[in-house]
N, C-alpha and C positions, 0 to 999 in steps of 0.2 A: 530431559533425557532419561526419563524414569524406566527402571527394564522390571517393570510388576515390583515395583516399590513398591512406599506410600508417599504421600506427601503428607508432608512436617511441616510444623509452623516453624519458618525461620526466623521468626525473633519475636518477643515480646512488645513490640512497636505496637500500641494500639493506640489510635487517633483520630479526635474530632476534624472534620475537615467541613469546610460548607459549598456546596455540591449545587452551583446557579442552576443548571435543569429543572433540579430537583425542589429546590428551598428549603432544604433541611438537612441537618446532623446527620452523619451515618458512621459507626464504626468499621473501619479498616483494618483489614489481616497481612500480613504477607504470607506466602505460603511459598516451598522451594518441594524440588522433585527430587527425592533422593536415589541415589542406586544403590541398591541392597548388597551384603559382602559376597555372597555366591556369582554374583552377577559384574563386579566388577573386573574381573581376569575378560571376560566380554568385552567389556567397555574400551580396557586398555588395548587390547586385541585392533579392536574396529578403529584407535585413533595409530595404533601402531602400524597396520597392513592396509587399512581399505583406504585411508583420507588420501595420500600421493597417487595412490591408482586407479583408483574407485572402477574396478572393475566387475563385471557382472558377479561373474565366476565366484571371484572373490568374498565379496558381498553378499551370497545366497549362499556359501558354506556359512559363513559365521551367524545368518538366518536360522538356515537349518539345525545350528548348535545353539543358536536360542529363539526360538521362532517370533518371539516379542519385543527384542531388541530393536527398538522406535528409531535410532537411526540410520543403520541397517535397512529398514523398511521403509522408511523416507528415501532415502539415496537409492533403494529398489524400483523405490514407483516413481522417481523420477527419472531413470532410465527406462523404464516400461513407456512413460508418457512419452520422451526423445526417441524411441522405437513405434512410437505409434501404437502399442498395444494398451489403449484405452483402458479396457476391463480390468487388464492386470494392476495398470495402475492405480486405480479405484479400489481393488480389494486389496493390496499393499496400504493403501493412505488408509481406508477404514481399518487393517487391523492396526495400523500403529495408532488410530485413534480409539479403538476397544484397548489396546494395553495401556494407556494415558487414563482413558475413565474406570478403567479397575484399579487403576492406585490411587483415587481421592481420598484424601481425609473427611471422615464422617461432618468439618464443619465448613467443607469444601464447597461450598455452594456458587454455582456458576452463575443462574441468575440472579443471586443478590447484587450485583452487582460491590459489592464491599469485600471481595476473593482478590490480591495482588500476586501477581507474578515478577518478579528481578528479572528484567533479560538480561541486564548484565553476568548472570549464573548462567553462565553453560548449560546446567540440568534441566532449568525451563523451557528453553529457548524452541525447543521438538514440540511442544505442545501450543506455542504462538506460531511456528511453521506447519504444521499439520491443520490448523483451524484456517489458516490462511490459505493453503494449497486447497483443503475440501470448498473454501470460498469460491476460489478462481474456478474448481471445476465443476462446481454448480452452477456459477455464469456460464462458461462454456458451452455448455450442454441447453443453454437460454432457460433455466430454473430462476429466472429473477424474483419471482414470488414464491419460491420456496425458501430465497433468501431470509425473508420473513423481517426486513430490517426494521420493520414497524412494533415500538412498544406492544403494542397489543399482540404480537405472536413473539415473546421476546425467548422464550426456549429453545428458537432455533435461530435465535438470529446472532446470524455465525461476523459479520463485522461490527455489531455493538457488542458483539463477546469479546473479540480479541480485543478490540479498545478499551473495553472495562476491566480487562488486568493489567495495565499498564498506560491510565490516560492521562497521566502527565508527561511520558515520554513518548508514548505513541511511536514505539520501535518500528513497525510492519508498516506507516503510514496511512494508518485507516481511512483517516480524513480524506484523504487523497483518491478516497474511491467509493465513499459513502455516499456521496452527492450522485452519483452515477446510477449505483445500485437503486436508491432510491425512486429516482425518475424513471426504471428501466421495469421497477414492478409497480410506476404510477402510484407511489406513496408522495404526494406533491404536499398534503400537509406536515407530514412531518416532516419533508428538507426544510419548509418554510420553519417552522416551530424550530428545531432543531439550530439554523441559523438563528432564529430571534434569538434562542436561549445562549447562546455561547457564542455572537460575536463580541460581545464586550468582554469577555475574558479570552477567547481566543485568537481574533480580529480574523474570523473565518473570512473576511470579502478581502483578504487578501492573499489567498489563494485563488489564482487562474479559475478552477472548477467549482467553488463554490460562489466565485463571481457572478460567471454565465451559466451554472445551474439552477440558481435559487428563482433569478428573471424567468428562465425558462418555468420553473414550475409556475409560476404565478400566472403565466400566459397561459398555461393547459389548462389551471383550474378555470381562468375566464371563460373559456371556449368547451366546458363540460356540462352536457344538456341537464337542465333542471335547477340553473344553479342561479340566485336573486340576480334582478339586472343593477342593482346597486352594488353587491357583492362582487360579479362581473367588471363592474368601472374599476372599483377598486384595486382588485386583482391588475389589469388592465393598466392604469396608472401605475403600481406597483412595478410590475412588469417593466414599463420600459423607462422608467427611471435607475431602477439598478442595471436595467443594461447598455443604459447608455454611462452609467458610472463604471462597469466591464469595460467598457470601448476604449475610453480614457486611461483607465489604468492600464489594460493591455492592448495597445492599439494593434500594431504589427501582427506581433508571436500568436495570436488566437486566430483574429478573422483572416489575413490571406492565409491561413494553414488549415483552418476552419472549410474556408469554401474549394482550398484546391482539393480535401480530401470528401468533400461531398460533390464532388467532379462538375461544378459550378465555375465560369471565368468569371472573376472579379470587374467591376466595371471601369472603365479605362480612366475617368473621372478619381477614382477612387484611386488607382495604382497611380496617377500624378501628384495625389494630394500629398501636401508637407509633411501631412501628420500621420497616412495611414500607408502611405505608399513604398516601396520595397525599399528604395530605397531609405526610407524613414528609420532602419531596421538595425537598429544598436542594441541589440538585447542582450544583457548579461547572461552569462552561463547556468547559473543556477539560477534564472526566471526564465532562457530557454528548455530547461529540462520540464520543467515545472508546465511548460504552458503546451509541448508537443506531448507528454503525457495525458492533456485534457483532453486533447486533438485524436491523436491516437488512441484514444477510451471512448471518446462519447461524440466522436463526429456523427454517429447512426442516430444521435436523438436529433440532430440539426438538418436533417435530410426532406423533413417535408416542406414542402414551397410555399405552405402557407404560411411556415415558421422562418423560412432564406429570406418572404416577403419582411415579414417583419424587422429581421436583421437586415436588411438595406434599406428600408423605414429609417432607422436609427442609427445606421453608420454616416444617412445624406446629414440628419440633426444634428450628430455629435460635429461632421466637417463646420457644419454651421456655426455652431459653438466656440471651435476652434479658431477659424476666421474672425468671429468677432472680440474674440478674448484673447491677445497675444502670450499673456503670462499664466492663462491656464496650464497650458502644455507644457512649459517649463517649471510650474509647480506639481504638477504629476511626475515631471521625468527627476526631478528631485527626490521623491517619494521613492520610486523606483530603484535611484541609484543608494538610497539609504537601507531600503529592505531586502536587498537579493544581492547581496555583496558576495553572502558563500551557502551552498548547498549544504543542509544537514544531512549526515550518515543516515536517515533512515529515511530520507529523497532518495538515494541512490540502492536501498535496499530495497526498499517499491517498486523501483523500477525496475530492476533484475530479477525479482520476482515477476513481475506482471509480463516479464518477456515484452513489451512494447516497443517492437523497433525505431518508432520516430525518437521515444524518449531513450533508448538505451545511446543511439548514436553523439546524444548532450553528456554520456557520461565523461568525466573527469579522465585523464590519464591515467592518474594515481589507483584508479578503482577499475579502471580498463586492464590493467595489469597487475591487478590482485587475481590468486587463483580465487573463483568462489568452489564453495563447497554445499552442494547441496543440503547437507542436513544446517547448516549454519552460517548463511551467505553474510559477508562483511561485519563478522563480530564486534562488541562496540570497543574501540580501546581502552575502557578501562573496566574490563571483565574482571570479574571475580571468579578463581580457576580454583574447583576444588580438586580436581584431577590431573597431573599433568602429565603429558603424554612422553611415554618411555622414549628416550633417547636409542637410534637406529645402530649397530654394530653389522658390517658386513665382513665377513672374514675369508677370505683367498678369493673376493672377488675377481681379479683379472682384467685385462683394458679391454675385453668386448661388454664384462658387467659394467667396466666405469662408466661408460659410453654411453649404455644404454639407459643407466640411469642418470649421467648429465642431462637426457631426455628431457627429465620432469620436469615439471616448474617450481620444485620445492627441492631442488638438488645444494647439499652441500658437500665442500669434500671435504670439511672434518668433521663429518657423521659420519 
């Protein structure tokens, strides 16, 4: 939340860590967004008036009185964007991300990848949701290759930035959208690279979308003219061994949600089977959220027939599998019921961002009725508050004010 700060190094933590991508040492910073003391009567201001009503009006006065105030300008352009005025919202997000890059610290370096951000600070938190909104609106707009997710153009690659200030927490759930981005600007070696390097520390094939993206890349690279016919097999083998390990691990939740959204009927065979069929369909909460988020993101890479061919290839194999293995499937559904017992807070902060209807409808009660707040959707519970927002006095309000403000969804009455 920096309003033309600077950023300060918040603490002296400096530490060897060893970084499997990479194979070597790298010294680590933290660094925290401070707001400056002219600027703080603003701050307080925007958590005192705008957060309960967040209204247009509202919110472009206290612009106006500071034109750089980053949350302000977040909560601006994302009302601009729920109006439909595209443009505005785009020059709202870039300038709150020109007031974020004029207050780095001269050893602020984005591409080193060795810059950390706390999201648990409040102050950071505007500049891991501003990289992440300019993300989503440069998918939108189908810039997948301007995304640049690939090492080789890494200045602009806007989801290994926001990962690399924070990838041990992975607040914004990068991971969760990196495999997509990837396959969508045809960078098929890096998802692969990328998976090799960080399944054994992060157990990426146990994510829904890096299950059935990784197969899927391996299958493009086969089928990409000029490329070795041994090379080809490999890939190829490659290919439908991890998706048939996809199959298994996600039977239900991915393929019929897979093929009903690429407007495909499942084959009747298939909807009988034990294993795949709707009825089969016990899926936990947080591996249903998880698995229609894939669905809803990246059913448009599974749309070509010569790739549906290939998945019903491998869905007749895996039934195959199944039938002759009785205690596979119940070593898988073990697996299952071990690792998706509860939804992490930034699954459910993914989603709310990503606006993904299939996956918002998995969300939790508890989070269905939280208000979100634009500049700061589902903070984590143990934030660290260096600000805290001035307590409300309303004086000879009256029962049409009481009324009107039992409205909100943040109403008390002994405030």
């Amino acid at each position: 939340m920096v309003q033309t700060g600077e950023v300060s190094v918040d603490s002296q933590v400096w530490y060897n860590y060893w970084e499997n991508f990479r194979n070597s040492h790298r010294m680590e910073a933290f660094f925290l967004f401070i707001v400056v003391f002219f600027l703080c009567s603003t701050f307080l201001l925007f958590l005192y008036i705008n957060v309960p009503t967040a209204l247009f009006s509202v919110t472009q006065a206290l612009t106006n009185e500071s034109p750089y105030h980053v949350d302000s300008l977040l909560q601006l352009s994302e009302i601009c964007r729920l109006q439909e005025d595209q443009e505005m919202a785009r020059t709202f997000l870039e300038r709150a991300l020109f007031s974020l890059e004029s207050s780095f610290h001269p050893l602020f370096n984005l591409i080193s990848g060795t810059c950390l951000l706390n999201y648990r600070r409040p102050e950071n938190r505007s500049f891991f949701l501003a990289l992440f909104k300019q993300m989503l609106s440069l998918e939108s707009r189908g810039c997948s290759r301007t995304q640049c997710i690939s090492p080789r153009n890494a200045k602009n690659a806007f989801p290994t930035l926001v990962y690399s200030l924070a990838p041990e927490q992975d607040p914004l759930g990068i991971l969760l959208v990196l495999d997509y981005l990837a396959l969508s600007a045809k960078e098929y070696t890096f998802l692969i690279e990328l998976h090799s390097y960080w399944e054994d520390s992060r157990n990426l094939s146990q994510l829904p979308n890096f299950a059935f993206s990784v197969p899927l890349a391996h299958w493009q690279l086969s089928k990409q003219k000029g490329i070795a016919e041994d090379h080809a097999t490999a890939h190829r083998q490659q290919a439908t061994m991890l998706l048939q390990h996809a199959l298994l691990a996600f039977p239900t939740g991915v393929l019929l949600l897979l093929l009903d959204a690429c407007g495909v009927q499942a084959d009747g065979e298939v909807l009988k089977h034990s294993y795949f069929g709707r009825a089969a369909q016990r899926t936990l909460p947080a591996l249903a959220e998880l698995q229609c988020l894939y669905v809803g993101r990246a059913h448009i890479l599974w749309k070509d027939v010569a790739v549906l061919a290939w998945l019903e290839e491998n869905t007749r194999e895996v039934m195959r599998r199944v039938d002759q293995d009785v205690d596979l499937a119940q070593e898988v559904e073990m697996k299952r019921q071990r690792h998706y017992r509860l939804a992490p807070r930034n699954l459910h902060r993914h989603v709310i961002l990503s606006e993904i209807k299939e996956a918002i409808a998995h969300l939790p009660h508890h989070v269905t009725n939280t208000p979100v707040l634009a500049y700061d959707p589902l903070p984590p519970l143990d934030s660290i508050i260096s600000y805290a927002r001035p307590e409300r006095y309303f004086a000879g309000g009256g029962t049409l004010s009481l009324f009107l403000r039992s409205l909100l969804p943040t109403f008390n009455m002994q405030v």
